[in-house]
C-alpha positions as CSV (number, residue, x, y, z in Angstrom):
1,X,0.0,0.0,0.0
2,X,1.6,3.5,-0.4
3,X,1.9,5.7,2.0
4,X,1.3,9.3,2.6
5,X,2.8,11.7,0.4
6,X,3.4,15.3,-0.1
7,X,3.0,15.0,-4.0
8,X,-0.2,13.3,-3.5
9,X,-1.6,15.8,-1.1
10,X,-2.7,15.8,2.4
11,X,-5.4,13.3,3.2
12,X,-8.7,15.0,3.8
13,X,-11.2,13.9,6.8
14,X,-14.2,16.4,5.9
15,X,-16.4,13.9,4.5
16,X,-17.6,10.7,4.9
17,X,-14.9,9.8,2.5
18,X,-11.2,10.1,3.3
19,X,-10.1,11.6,0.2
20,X,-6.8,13.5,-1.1
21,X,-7.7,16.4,-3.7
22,X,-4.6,17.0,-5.7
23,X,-3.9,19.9,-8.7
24,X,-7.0,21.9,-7.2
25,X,-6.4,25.3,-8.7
26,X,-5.3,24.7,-11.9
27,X,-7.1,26.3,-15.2
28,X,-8.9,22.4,-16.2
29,X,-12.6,22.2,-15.8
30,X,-11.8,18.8,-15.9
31,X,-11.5,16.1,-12.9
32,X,-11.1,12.8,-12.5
33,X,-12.5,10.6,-9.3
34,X,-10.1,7.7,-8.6
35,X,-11.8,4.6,-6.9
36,X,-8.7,2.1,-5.8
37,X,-8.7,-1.4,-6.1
38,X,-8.8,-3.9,-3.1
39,X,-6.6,-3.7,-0.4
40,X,-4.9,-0.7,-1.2
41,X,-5.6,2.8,-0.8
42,X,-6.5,5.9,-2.6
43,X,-2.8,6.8,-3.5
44,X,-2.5,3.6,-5.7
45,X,-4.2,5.4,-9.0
46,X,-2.1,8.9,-8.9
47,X,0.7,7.8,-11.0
48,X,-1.8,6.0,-13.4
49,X,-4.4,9.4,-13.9
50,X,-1.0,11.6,-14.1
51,X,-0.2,9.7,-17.5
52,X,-4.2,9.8,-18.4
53,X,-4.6,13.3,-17.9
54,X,-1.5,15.8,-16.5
55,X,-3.0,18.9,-15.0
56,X,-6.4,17.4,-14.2
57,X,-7.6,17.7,-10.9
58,X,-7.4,14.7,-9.2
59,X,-10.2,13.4,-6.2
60,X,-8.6,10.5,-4.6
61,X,-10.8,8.6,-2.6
62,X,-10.3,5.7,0.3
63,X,-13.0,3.4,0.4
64,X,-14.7,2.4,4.0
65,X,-14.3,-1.5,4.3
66,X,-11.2,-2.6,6.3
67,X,-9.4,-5.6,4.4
68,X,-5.9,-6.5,5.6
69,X,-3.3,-3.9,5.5
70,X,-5.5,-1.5,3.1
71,X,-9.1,-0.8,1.8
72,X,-11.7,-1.7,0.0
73,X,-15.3,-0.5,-1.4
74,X,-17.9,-2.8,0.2
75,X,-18.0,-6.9,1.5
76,X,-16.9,-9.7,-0.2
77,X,-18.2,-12.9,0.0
78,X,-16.3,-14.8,-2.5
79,X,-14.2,-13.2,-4.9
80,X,-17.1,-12.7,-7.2
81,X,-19.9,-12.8,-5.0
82,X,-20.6,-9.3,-2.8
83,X,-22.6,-8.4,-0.1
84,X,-25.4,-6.5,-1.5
85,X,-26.3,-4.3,1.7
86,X,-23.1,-3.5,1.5
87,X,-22.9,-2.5,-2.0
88,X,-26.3,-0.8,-1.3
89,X,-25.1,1.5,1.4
90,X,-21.7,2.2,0.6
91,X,-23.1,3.5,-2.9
92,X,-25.4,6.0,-1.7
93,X,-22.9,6.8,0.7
94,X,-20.1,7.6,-2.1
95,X,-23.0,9.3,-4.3
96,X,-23.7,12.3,-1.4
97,X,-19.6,12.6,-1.3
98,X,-19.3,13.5,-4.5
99,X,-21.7,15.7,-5.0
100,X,-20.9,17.2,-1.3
101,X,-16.4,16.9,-2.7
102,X,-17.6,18.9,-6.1
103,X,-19.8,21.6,-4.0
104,X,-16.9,21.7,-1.7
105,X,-13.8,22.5,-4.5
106,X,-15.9,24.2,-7.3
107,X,-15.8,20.9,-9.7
108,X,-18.4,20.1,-11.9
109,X,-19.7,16.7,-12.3
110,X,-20.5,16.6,-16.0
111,X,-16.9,17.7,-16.4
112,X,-15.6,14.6,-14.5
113,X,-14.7,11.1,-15.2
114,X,-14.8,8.7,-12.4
115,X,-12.0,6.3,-12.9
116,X,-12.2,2.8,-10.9
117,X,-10.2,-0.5,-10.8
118,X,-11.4,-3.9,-9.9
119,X,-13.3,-3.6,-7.0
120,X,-13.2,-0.2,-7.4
121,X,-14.6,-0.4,-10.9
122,X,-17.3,-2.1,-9.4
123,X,-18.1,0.3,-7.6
124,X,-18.6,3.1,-10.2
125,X,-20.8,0.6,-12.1
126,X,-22.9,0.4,-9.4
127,X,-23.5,4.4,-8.8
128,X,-24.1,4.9,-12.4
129,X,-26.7,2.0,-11.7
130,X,-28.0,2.8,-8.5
131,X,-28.0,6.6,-8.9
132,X,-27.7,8.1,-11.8
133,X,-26.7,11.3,-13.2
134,X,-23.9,11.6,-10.6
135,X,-21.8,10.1,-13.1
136,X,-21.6,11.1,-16.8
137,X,-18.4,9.4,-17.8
138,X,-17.0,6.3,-16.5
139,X,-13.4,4.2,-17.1
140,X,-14.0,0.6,-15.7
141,X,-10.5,-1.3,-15.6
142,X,-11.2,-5.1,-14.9
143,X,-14.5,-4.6,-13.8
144,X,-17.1,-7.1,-13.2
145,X,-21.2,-7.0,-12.5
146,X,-21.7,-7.3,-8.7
147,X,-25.0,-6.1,-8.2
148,X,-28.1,-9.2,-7.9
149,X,-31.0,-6.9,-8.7
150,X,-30.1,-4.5,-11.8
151,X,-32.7,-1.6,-12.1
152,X,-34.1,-0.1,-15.6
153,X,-32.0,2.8,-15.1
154,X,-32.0,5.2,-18.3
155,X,-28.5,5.6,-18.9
156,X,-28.6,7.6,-22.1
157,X,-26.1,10.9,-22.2
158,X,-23.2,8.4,-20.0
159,X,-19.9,7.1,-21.6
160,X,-18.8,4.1,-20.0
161,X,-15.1,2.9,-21.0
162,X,-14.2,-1.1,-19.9
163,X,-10.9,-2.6,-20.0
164,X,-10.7,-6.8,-19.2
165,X,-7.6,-8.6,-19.2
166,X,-7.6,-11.5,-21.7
167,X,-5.7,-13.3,-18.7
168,X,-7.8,-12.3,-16.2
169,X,-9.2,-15.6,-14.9
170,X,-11.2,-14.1,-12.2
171,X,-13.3,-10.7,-13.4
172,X,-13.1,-11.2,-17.4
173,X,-15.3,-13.9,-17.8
174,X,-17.8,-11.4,-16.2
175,X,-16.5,-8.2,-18.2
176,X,-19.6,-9.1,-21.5
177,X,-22.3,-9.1,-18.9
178,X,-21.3,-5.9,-17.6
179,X,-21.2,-4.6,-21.2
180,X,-24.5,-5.7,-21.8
181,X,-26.0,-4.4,-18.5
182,X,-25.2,-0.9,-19.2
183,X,-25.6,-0.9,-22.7
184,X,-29.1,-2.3,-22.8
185,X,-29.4,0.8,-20.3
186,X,-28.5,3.6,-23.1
187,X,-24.7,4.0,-22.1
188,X,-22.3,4.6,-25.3
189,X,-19.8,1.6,-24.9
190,X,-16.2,1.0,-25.9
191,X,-15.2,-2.3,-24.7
192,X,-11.7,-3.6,-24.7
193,X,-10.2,-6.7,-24.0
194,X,-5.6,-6.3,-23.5
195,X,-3.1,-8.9,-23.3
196,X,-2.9,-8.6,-19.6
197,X,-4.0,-10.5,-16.3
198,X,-5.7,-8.7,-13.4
199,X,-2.8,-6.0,-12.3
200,X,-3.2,-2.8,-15.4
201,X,-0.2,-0.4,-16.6
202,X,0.4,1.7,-19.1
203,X,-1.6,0.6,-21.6
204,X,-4.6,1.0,-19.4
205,X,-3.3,4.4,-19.2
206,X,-2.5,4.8,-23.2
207,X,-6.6,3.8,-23.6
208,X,-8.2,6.1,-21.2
209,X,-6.5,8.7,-22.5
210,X,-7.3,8.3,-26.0
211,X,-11.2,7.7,-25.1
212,X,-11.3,11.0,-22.8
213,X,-9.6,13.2,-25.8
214,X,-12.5,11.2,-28.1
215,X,-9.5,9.6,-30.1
216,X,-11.4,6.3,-29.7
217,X,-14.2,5.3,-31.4
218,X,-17.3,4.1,-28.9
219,X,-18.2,1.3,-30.5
């Protein structure tokens, strides 16, 4: 897990969230909301969003659950079964934080992109599902369906970019049904599948990039 940093900012308390805002100030309308993977904390995507999008601002958040040395987003029961109270709360809690983060800094939420990774992906999926128009666009890197009830939401006007791992034998069977759910939901997909397992790198980075400057075509 990485620790605390001066180039990642101090670690703010304010809000239900433990979050680190970082490049605040700047002249981008433009921000990015990172949602860490399991185990880890909110630190873990800086360097990744840095080579997505220099100068963006940056809301780093820490999710809630305890699990071992780090964090994660809500309760696992299996690696690919999850505790749907959980999901249930910890997503309405996460929705009020960003609205209450963006009021707080002066960032806009149809200017930001809310960038998770494995469980953290799974997260994201479930706000856009669970309440929606707090997200508008959405990078999912090795993402997977977690929720057991999926509502009719209407996400029309929502850009969802996925990236599965061809070698990731745990989430990328699951990455098509994902596809589907929000797709059959109105939100303009671009789907990828890399040469790469679970863990994501730089050409994670080199997509997301490319799909936020609209250099990639949604398919």
């Amino acid at each position: 897990m990485s620790g605390d940093g001066v180039e990642n900012g101090p670690l703010l308390t304010d809000l239900p969230f433990a979050y680190r805002l970082i490049g605040v100030g700047g002249e981008s309308r433009e921000c990015l909301f990172l949602l860490h993977g399991s185990g880890v904390d909110e630190t873990t995507l800086v360097a990744l969003a840095r080579q997505i999008a220099p100068g963006t601002v940056l809301v780093a958040a820490r999710g809630r659950v305890s699990q071992e040395d780090g964090f994660r987003w809500f309760e696992r029961i299996t690696p690919t079964r999850f505790e749907q109270k959980s999901i249930l709360s910890e997503t309405a809690a996460f929705a009020a934080f960003a609205s209450e983060a963006a009021g707080r800094h002066g960032l806009d939420l149809g200017h930001a992109t809310f960038l998770g990774y494995s469980n953290g992906a799974n997260l994201v999926s479930s706000l856009m599902l669970l309440h929606p128009g707090i997200v508008r666009g959405a990078a999912l890197l090795r993402p997977m369906p977690v929720l057991d009830h999926v509502p009719a939401t209407d996400l029309k006007g929502t850009r969802t970019l996925i990236i599965a791992g061809a070698a990731d034998e745990t989430y990328g069977p699951f990455a098509p049904a994902l596809v589907t759910q929000l797709s059959q939901r109105g939100s303009a997909i671009d789907a990828r599948i890399i040469p790469s397992g679970h863990d994501i790198g730089d050409p994670d980075a080199a997509i997301v990039r490319q799909w936020l400057t609209g250099s990639v075509a949604i398919a």
